[in-house]
N, C-alpha and C positions, 0 to 999 in steps of 0.2 A: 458588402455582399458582391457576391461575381457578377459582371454582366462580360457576355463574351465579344461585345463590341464595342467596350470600352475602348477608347483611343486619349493618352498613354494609358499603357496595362498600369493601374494602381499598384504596386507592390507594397507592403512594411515588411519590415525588418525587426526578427525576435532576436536579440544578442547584441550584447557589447565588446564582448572581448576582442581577440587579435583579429581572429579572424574576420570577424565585421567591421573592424578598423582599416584593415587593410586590405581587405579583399570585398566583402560583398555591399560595403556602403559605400565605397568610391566607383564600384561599378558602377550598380544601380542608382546614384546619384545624376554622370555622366551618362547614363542610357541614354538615346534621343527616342524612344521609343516607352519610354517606362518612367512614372512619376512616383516616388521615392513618399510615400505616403505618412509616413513615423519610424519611429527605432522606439521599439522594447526594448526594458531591461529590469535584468531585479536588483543595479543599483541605481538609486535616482540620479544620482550625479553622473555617471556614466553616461546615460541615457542621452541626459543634456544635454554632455558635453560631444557625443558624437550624433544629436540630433543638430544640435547650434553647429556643427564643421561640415554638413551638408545643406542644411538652411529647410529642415524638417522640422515636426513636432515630435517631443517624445513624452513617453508614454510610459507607466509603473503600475506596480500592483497587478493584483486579479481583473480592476475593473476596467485596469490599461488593457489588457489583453482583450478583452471585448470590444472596448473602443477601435482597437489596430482595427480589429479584425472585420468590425464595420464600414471602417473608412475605407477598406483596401479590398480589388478583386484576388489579387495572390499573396503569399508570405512567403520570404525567405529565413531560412533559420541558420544562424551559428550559435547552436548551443549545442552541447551534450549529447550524445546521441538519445541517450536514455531520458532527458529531459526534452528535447524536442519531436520522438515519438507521442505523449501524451496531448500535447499544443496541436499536433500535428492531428490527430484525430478530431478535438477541438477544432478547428482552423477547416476543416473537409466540411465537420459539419454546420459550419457557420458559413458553408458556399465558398471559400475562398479555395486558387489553387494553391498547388503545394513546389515551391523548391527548397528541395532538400536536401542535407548537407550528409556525406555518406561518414559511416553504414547508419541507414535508419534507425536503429535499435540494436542494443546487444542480447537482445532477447527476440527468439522466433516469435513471444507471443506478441512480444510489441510492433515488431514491425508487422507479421500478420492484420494488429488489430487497425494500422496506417491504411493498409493497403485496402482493407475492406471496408475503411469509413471513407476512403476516394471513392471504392468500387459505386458504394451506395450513394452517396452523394454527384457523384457525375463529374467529379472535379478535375482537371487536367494534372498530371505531376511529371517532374522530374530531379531526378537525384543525381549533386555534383560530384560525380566522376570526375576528377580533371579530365584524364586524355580523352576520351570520350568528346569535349567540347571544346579544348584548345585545337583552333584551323589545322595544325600543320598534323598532329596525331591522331584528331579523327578522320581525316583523309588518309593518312596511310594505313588505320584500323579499314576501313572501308576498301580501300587497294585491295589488303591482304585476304578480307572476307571473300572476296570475289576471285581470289586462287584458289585450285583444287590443288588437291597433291599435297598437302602440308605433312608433314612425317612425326613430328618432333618440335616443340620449343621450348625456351630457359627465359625465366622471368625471374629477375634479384632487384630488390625495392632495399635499401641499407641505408637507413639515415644513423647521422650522428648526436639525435635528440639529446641522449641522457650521456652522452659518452664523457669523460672526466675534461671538465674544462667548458663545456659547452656552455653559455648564456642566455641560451634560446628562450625567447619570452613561451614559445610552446609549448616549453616543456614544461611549464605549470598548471596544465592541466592534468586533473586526476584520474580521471577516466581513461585518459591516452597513456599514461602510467601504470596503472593499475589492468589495463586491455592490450597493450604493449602494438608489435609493428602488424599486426595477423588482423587486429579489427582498423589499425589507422589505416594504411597503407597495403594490407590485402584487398581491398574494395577497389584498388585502382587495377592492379595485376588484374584480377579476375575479371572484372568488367571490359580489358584488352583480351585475353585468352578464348574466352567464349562465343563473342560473337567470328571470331578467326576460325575455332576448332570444334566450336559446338558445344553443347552443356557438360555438363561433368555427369558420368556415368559412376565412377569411384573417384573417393581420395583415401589418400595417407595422409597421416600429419607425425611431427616427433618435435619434437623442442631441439632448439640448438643453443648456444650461449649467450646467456643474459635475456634478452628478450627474443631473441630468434625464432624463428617458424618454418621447418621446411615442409611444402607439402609436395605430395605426389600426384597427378589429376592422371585420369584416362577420358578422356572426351566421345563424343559420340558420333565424329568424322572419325575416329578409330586414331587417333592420334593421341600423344600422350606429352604431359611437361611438368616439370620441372620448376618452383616457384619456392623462392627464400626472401623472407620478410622481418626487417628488426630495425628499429629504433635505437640501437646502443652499441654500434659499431664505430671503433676508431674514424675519427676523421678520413683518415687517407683510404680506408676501406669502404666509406658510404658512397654510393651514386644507385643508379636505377638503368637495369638493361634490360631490354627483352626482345627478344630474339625468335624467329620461327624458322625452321630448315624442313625442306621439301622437293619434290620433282625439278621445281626452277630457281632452286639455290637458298641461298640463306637472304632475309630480308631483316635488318635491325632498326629499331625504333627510331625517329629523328628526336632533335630537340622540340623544347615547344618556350613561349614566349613568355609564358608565368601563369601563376592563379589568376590576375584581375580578367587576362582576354579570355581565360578558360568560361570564369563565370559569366562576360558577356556571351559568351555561346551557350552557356545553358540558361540564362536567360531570353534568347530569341528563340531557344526550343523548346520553353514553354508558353513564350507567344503565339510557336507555330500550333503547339499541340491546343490551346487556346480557342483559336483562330479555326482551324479546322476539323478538332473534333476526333481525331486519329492519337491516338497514344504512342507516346516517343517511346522508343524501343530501350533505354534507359529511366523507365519512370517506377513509379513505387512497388508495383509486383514485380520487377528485376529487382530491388532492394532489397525486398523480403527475399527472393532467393538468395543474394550474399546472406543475409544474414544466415540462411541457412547452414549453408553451405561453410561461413565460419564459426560457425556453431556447433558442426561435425567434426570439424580441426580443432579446435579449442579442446571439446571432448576426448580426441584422440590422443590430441599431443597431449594429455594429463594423465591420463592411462600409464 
């Protein structure tokens, strides 16, 4: 159960796979601020085995998930989008906060029903955007917020997940196969474009090759961009750019240092929202709008 003055924030851990392997249970293991409470999993052996590589307890079944969820004031989730919305409502109303691994749900009604069991429960969230909480691009998100004049920007996310050849352990997920780059990797794009240019007024969407996604946004700073999203681009053709052009020139994205310091920053920004009680301006009603919002794209581009 939550206490908001717990000192280290209790966290567990729902998920075994890549993701929790290499990104959110070596964070949070390493936090000096956050005690690493258990790992869920729905297989036993997994569980163990990345409970025993952090020197946690882990936890299985329905009445593991109860257990976490007592031991622990917040949970982090690497599972499924679709599988971590229902936990995730579970987990609000059992007091616990909420980080969460984007997009909350591929369903408006899922992630709605996240957002209004934090709303009712009083529970602190936030949903891992990377750029949003890796040091070097949420500062220059925040730079660029703070410029007016912005006219136009071009946002392309192109990975080479499924592309002929690849090995990627990630890309054995089914969900991210079957929701393709528009639900992975459009929740990054748009969670940089909006707080820069404002909400989305309109979009376009149309499908482009293989799993592609081009949308077209108009924003409500009166500016407009530009955004292509896929999973199945040749090698030489994947990387991630984005870009804003405006009164004082053109500003492009920097690099950033990976998933693991991303996830330590949105874990101290649910310490802070914790701690103080004010809602991180990336937490589970921003979520629910992606979802929205690629839920309209989805729609479009099928049309």
């Amino acid at each position: 159960m939550t206490t908001a003055g717990t000192t280290p924030l209790r966290i567990g851990l729902l998920g075994t796979g890549p993701w929790a392997r290499n990104t959110q249970a070596p964070a949070l293991a390493a936090h000096p601020g956050v005690g690493l409470s258990g790992v869920w999993g729905r297989r036993p052996e997994a569980a163990e085995a990345l409970a025993a590589a952090h020197g946690t307890r882990a936890y299985t079944g329905e009445e593991g998930i109860d257990a976490l969820l007592e031991a622990s004031d917040a949970v982090a989730f690497a599972l499924p989008p679709d599988v971590q919305a229902p936990l995730a409502v579970r987990a609000a109303e059992a007091g616990c906060h909420l980080l969460m691994d984007k997009p909350v749900a591929t369903t408006v009604a899922g992630a709605r029903a996240v957002a209004d069991a934090a709303e009712k429960s009083g529970v602190a969230s936030v949903v891992f955007c990377t750029l949003r909480f890796a040091p070097e691009t949420s500062a220059w998100i925040a730079e660029q917020a703070a410029v007016d004049g912005w006219f136009t920007a071009r946002a392309q996310w192109l990975g080479s997940l499924y592309a002929e050849g690849s090995s990627s352990e990630y890309a054995d997920s089914p969900w991210r196969r079957e929701k393709g780059g528009l639900w992975d990797v459009g929740p990054h794009a748009l969670s940089v474009l909006i707080p820069v240019l404002g909400d989305v007024e309109h979009l376009t969407a149309a499908r482009g090759p293989a799993d592609t996604t081009h949308l077209i946004l108009r924003h409500t700073s009166g500016a407009s961009s530009t955004v292509t999203l896929g999973l199945s681009a040749p090698p030489g053709a994947a990387g991630v750019e984005i870009e804003f052009r405006g009164e004082r020139g053109t500003a492009s994205i920097p690099g950033w240092a990976g998933a693991e310091t991303a996830f330590r920053g949105a874990v101290d920004a649910l310490a802070e929202a914790v701690r103080t009680g004010v809602p991180h301006a990336c937490d589970v009603r921003f979520g629910l709008h992606l979802t929205e919002l690629l839920a309209a794209a989805e729609e479009q581009a099928a049309g």
